[in-house]
C-alpha positions in Angstrom: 130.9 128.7 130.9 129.6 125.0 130.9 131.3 122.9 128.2 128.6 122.4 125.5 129.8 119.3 124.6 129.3 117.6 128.0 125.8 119.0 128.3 125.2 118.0 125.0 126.0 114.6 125.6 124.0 114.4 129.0 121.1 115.9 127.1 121.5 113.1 124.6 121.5 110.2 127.1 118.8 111.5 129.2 116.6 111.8 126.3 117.2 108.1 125.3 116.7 107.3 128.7 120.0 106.5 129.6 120.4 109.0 132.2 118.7 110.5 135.2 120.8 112.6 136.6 122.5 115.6 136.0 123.8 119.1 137.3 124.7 122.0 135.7 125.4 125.2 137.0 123.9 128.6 136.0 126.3 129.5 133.8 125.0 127.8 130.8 124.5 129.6 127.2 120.9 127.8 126.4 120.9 129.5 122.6 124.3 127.9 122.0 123.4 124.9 123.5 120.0 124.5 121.3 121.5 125.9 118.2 124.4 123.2 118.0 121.9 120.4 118.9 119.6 121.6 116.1 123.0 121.6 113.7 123.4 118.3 115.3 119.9 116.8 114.3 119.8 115.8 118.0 117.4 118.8 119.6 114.5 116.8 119.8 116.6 114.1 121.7 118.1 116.8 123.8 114.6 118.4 124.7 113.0 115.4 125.9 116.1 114.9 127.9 115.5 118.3 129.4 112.1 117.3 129.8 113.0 114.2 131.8 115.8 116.0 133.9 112.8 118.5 135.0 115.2 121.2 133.5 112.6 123.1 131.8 112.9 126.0 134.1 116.3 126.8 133.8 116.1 127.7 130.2 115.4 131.3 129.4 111.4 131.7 128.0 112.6 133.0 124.2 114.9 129.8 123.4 112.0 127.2 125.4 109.4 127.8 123.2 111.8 128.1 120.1 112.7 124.7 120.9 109.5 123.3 121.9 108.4 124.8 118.2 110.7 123.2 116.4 110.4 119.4 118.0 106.9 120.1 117.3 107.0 121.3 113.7 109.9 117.7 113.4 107.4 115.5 114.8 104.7 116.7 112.0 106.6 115.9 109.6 107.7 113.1 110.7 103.8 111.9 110.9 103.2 113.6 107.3 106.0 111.3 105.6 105.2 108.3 107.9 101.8 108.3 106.1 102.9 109.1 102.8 105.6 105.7 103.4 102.7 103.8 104.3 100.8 104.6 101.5 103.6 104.0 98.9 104.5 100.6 100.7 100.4 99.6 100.5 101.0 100.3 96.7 103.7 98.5 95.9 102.5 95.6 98.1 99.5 95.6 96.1 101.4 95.1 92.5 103.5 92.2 94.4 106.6 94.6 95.7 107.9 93.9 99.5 109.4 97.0 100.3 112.6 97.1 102.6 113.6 99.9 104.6 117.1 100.9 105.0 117.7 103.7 108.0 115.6 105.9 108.0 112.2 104.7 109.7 113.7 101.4 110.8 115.9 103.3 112.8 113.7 105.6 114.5 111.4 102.7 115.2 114.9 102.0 117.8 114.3 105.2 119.3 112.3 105.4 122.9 110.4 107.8 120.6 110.6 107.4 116.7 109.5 111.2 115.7 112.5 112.5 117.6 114.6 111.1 114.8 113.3 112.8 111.7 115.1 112.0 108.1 114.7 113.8 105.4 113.8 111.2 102.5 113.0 107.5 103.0 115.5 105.2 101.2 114.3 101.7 100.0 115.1 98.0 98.1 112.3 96.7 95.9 112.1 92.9 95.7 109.7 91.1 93.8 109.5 87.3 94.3 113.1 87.0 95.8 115.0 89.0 92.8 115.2 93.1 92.3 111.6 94.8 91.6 113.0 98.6 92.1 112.1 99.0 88.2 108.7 97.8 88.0 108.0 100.2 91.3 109.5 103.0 89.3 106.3 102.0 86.6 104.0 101.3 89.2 104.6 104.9 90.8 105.1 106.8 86.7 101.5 105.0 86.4 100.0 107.4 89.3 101.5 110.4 87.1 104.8 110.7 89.1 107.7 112.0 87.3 110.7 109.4 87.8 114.4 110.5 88.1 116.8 107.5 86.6 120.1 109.8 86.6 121.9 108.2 88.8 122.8 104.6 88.6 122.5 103.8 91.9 119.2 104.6 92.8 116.1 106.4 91.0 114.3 109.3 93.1 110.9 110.4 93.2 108.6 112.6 95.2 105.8 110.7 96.5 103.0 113.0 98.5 105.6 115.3 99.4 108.1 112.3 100.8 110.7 112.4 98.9 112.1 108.5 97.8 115.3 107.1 96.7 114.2 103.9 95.2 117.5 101.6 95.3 119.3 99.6 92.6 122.2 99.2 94.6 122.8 99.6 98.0 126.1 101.7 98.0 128.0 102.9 95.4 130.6 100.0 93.6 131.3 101.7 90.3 135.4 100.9 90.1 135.8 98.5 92.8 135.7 94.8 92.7 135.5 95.0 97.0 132.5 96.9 97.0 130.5 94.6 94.1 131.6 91.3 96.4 130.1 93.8 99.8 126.9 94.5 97.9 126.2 91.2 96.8 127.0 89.9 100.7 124.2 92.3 102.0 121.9 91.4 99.1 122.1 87.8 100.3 121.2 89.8 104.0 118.4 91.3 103.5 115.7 89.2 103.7 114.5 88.1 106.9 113.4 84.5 107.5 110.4 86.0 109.4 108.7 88.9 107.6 108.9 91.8 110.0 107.2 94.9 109.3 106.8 98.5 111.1 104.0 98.9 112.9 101.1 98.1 111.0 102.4 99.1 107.6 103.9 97.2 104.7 107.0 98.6 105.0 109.5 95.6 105.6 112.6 95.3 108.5 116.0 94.1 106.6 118.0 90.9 108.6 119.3 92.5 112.1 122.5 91.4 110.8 122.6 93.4 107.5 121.4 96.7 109.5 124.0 96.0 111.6 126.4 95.7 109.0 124.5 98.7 106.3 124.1 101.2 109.0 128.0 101.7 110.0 128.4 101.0 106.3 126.7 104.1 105.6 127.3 106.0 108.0 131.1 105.5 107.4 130.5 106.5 103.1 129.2 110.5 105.0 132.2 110.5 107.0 134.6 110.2 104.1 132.7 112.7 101.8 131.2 115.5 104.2 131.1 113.7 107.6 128.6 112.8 110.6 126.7 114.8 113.1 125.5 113.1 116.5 122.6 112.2 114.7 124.9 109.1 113.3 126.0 108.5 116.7 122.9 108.0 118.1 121.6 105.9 115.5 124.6 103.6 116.3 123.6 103.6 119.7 120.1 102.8 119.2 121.6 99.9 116.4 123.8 98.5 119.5 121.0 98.6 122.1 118.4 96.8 119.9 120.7 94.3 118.5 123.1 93.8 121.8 121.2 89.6 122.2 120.3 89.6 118.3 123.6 89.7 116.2 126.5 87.4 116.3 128.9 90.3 116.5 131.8 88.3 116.1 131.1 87.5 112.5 130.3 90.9 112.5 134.0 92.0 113.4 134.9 89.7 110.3 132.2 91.2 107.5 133.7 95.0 109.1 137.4 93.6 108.9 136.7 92.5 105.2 135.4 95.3 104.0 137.6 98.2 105.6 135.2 99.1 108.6 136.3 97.6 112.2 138.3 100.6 113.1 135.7 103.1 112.1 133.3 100.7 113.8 134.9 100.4 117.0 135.3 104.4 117.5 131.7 104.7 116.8 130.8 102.1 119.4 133.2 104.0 121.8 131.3 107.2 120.8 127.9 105.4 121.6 128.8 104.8 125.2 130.3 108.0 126.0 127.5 110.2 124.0 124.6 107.9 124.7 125.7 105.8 127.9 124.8 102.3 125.7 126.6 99.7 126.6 129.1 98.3 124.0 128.1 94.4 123.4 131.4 93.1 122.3 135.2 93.9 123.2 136.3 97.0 121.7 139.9 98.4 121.6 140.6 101.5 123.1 142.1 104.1 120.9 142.0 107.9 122.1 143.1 110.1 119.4 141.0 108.1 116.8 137.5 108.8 119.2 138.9 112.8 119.0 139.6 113.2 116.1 136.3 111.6 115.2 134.2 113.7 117.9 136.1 116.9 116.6 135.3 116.5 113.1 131.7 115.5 114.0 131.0 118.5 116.4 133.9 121.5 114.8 134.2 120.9 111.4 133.4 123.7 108.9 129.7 122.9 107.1 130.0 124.3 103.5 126.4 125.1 102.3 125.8 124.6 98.6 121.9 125.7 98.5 122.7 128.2 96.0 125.4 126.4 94.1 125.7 125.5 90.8 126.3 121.7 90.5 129.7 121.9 88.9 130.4 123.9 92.2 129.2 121.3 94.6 131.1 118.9 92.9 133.9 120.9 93.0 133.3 121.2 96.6 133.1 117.2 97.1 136.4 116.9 95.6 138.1 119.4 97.9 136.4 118.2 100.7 137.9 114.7 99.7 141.5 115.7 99.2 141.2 117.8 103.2 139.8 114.6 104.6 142.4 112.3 103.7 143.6 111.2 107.0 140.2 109.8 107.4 141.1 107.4 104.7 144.8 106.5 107.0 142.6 106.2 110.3 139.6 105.0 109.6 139.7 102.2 106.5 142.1 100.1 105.0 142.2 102.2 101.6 144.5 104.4 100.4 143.2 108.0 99.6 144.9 108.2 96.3 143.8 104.6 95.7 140.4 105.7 96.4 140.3 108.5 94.1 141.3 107.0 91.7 139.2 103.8 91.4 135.9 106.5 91.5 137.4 107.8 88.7 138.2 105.1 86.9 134.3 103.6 88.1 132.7 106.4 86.4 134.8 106.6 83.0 135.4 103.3 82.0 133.2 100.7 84.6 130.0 99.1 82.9 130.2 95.9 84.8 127.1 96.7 86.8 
């Protein structure tokens, strides 16, 4: 039998045009091969790769059209929350709001094709004449007869023409940790471009190359530490290190990563990026073996617990557990202690009102 992880990862590179060229042998489990890249959030990627290999005659009839159905039914609703972001972002604009993207459509906007990497909500920063204006959004949306969700301190969430929107206060959590307050006011102070850039012909607003350089891994790194990443992550660092490759000054960079507990984690996802995606790393990076296994493995192996029909208590229970298992992630892959970790979170929650 093939290895599905190779054939994955040729799939992957083709489809970002990366790659040619390929051979597989006859032997190959197609099902297997689509179900993992679905799990992956890659099968999109991975079809137009097939598509641009000329492979689509290999693959048995049942699995071809499940696949072609379900990059098709992606890149629908990829077009339905598109409009729905352009619509919010022509609102906001309108009561004096710039709207800044973070991921989600700035990223597939990277992509050779943007609907092949689909997101589930659309996360944003509000600014309003250089200073925070996620508030007066949140009364500008409530004014349309949209229900608000304040809950959570870090961002409010609404549903907005069936795109759902998490409507930033902060950019990443810092209850508990003076490190993380001094690493969200650094990418505050990013975000703003000194040329307005926008995506496509929308109001929806490109952050500094340098902060999605920096917010990106950022982010990426906070779902490797509580659940962890599929190849979707990877290739979204790709895509980051292609676009920006002439654009960043990736020294500084290495120092903003170094300061904040990312290099290491940084480094094996560039490694990953040029051995998933073929994209050529644009600054010297170490080579370290076990830590680009033990990240693939956990990327591609690790048990998924699914908490669609658990109780909250449950998930958080779940979060907690998930936690304590991935501590060594915590020894490899930042400059925190675990138990440190833990419990400055705690501590954030109970006692921290410095926000």
């Amino acid at each position: 039998m093939e290895n599905i992880e190779e054939i994955l990862f040729e799939l992957v590179a083709a489809g970002l045009g990366k790659r040619n060229d390929c051979g597989f042998s006859k032997d190959v489990d197609w099902h297997d091969i689509y179900r993992t890249a679905m799990m992956q959030g890659v099968a999109a990627i991975c079809l137009d790769g097939l598509q641009s290999l000329h492979l689509n005659n290999v693959i048995p009839y049942p699995v071809k059209m499940q696949w072609i159905a379900s990059a098709m039914k992606q890149e629908q609703m990829y077009n339905a929350q598109w409009q729905s972001a352009v619509s919010l972002a022509k609102l906001w604009h309108d009561a004096g709001l710039d709207t800044y993207v973070m991921k989600g459509f700035v990223l597939a906007n990277m992509y050779p094709r943007p609907m092949v990497r689909y997101s589930c909500d659309m996360d944003c920063f509000l600014i309003c004449e250089h200073v925070w204006g996620g508030e007066k959004g949140n009364v500008v949306v409530e004014s349309r007869g949209i229900d608000v969700d304040r809950s959570y301190y870090k961002n409010s969430k609404f549903c907005f023409n069936g795109l759902t929107v998490e409507n930033h206060q902060y950019l990443l959590p810092i209850k508990g940790s003076k490190k993380a307050k001094r690493f969200e006011s650094w990418l505050r102070e990013q975000m703003e471009t000194k040329v307005d850039e926008y995506i496509g012909d929308s109001y929806l607003q490109v952050p500094s190359d340098m902060f999605n350089a920096v917010y990106i891994l950022a982010h990426a790194q906070e779902h490797f530490f509580e659940d962890g990443i599929v190849l979707k992550h990877i290739c979204d660092w790709a895509m980051v290190l292609k676009t920006y490759a002439n654009k960043v000054d990736w020294d500084e960079w290495k120092h903003v990563c170094k300061e904040y507990g990312m290099l290491s984690f940084g480094y094996a996802m560039s490694r990953l990026a040029y051995r998933v995606c073929c994209v050529n790393v644009p600054f010297d990076c170490p080579k370290d073996d076990e830590a680009d296994r033990r990240l693939l493995d956990d990327t591609l192996y690790r048990k998924v617990c699914n908490n669609g029909k658990r109780s909250k208590i449950q998930v958080r229970i779940n979060l907690v557990m998930n936690m304590f298992r991935n501590s060594w992630k915590y020894r490899m892959f930042s400059d925190t202690n675990f138990l440190m970790f833990c419990g400055r979170r705690v501590w954030g929650y109970l006692f921290d009102k410095d926000l």
